[in-house]
N, C-alpha and C positions, 0 to 999 in steps of 0.2 A: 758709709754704713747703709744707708738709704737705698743705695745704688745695688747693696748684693741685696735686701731683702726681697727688691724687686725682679732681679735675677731670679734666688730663689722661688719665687712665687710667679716668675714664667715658666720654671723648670716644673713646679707642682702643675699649674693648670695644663703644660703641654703634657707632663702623665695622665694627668685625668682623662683629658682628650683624647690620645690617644688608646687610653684603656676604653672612653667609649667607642670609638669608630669601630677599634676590634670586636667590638662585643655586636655592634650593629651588623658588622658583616657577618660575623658568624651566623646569625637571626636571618641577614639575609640571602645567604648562601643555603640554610636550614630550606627557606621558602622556594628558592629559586628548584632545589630539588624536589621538592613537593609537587610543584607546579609541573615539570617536565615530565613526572610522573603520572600527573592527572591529563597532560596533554596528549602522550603516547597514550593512555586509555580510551579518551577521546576519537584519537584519529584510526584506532582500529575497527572502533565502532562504525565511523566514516563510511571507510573503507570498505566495511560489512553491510551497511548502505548504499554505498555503492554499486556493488555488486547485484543489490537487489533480490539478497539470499530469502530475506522475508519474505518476501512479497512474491516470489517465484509460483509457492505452491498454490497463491491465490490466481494469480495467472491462467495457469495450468488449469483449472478447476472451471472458470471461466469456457475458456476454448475447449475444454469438453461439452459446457453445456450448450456454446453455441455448435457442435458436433450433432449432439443429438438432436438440437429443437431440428436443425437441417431437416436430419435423415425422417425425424416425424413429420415434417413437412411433403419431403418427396414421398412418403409413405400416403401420406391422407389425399394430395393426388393422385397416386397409380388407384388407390381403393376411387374415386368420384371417375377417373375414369372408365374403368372397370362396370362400376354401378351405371353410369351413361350408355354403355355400351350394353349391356344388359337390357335396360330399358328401353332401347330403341329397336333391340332384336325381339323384345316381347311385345313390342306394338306393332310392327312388320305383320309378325307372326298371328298376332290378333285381328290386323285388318284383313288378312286374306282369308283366316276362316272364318270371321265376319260374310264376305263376301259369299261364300262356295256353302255357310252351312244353314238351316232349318232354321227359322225364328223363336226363340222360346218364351214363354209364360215369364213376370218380374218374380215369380214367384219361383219355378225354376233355378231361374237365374241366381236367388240368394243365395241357392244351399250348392251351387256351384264351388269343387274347392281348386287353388290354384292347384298344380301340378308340375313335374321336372326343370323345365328352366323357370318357370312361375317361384316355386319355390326357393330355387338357387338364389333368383333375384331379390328375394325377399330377406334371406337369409345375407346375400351381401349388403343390403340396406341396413339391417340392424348390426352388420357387423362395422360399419360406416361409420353409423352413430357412436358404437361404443370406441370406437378409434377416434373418433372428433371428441368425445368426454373427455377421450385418454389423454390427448392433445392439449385440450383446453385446461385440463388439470396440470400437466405439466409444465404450459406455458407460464401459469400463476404459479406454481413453484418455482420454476427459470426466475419470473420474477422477483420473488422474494428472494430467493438466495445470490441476485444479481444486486440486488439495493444492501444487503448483507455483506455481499463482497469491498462494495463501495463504499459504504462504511466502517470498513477496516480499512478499506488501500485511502481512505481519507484522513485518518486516525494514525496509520502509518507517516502517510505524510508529514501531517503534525507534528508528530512526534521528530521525526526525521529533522524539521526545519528548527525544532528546538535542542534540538542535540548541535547543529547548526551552528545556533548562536553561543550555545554554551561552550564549542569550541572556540568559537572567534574569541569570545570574553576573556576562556584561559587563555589563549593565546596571547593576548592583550597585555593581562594580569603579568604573565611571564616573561613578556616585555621588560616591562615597568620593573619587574624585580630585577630584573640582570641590568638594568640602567640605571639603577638604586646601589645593588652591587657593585659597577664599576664606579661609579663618585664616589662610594664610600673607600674606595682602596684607593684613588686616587686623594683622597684628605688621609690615610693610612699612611700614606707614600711621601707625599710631600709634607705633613705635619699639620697641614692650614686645611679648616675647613673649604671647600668650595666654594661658597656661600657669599663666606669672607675675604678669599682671596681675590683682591684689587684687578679689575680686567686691567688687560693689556693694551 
């Protein structure tokens, strides 16, 4: 009598048992899908990092600006040559009628006004300066919108190396469930927990 009760009451706990391990796997085949799901969202994102589609237009915006500091550059050379060349043709030009003309009064001499290339020269000087303003203003803008840039493709980054590890995590995570999953089918399978089945 003894002997079926105990029967009996193996047959109970092996139902029980096996109504939880199903129930476990179901939860963890629930999870395991969830996971594969958040993974493939993950690796598109990756992949869209990768690619470097963000970060492209900041790129691009860059190499424009160092385009133009250039062309500003070669710009405010040709003007200082230009103005050099000017000025050494207005001194030529002055030492020789220096040389060939009349002495005049300081007085005179004030109310002297330049004239034709006198003027041009003068005219490319202040056009010089306002080109070198121009320059130097836009240098300080290059600049800020350079530290600007850098502090998104830095931010980017960040971001990037944390999306990173959040993949590696799921990945992990998704691991563990699918090796969760196959012991629980494997105690589903043969009846005996894992746990407690006596090594070999």
């Amino acid at each position: 009598m003894a002997g079926m009760d105990t029967v009996r009451q193996s047959e109970v706990e092996e139902a029980l048992l096996i109504e939880h391990v199903r129930g476990q796997v179901e939860k963890a085949s629930t999870l395991v899908t969830m996971w594969c799901g958040h993974a493939d969202e993950l690796e598109g994102v990756r992949r869209c990092w990768g690619k470097d589609e963000v970060a492209a237009p900041i790129q691009q915006r860059i190499a424009e600006l160092d385009v133009e500091l250039v062309r500003l550059c070669a710009e405010k050379e040709r003007l200082e040559r230009v103005i050099k060349e000017m000025m050494e043709a207005h001194a030529l030009r002055n030492a020789g009628l220096t040389a060939g003309a009349t002495l005049q009064s300081d007085t005179d001499a004030v109310h002297v006004l330049p004239v034709g290339e006198d003027v041009a020269a003068i005219q490319f000087k202040e056009q010089l300066e306002a080109e070198q303003r121009e320059l130097k203003e836009l240098r300080l803008h290059h600049a800020r919108q350079m530290a600007a840039l850098d502090r998104e493709v830095a931010d980017l980054t960040s971001r990037s190396v944390e999306l990173g590890q959040w993949l590696a995590d799921t990945v992990g995570s998704r691991d563990q469930a699918i090796q969760s999953t196959q012991l629980l089918q494997s105690c589903l399978n043969s009846g005996v927990c894992a746990f407690c089945r006596p090594s070999s």
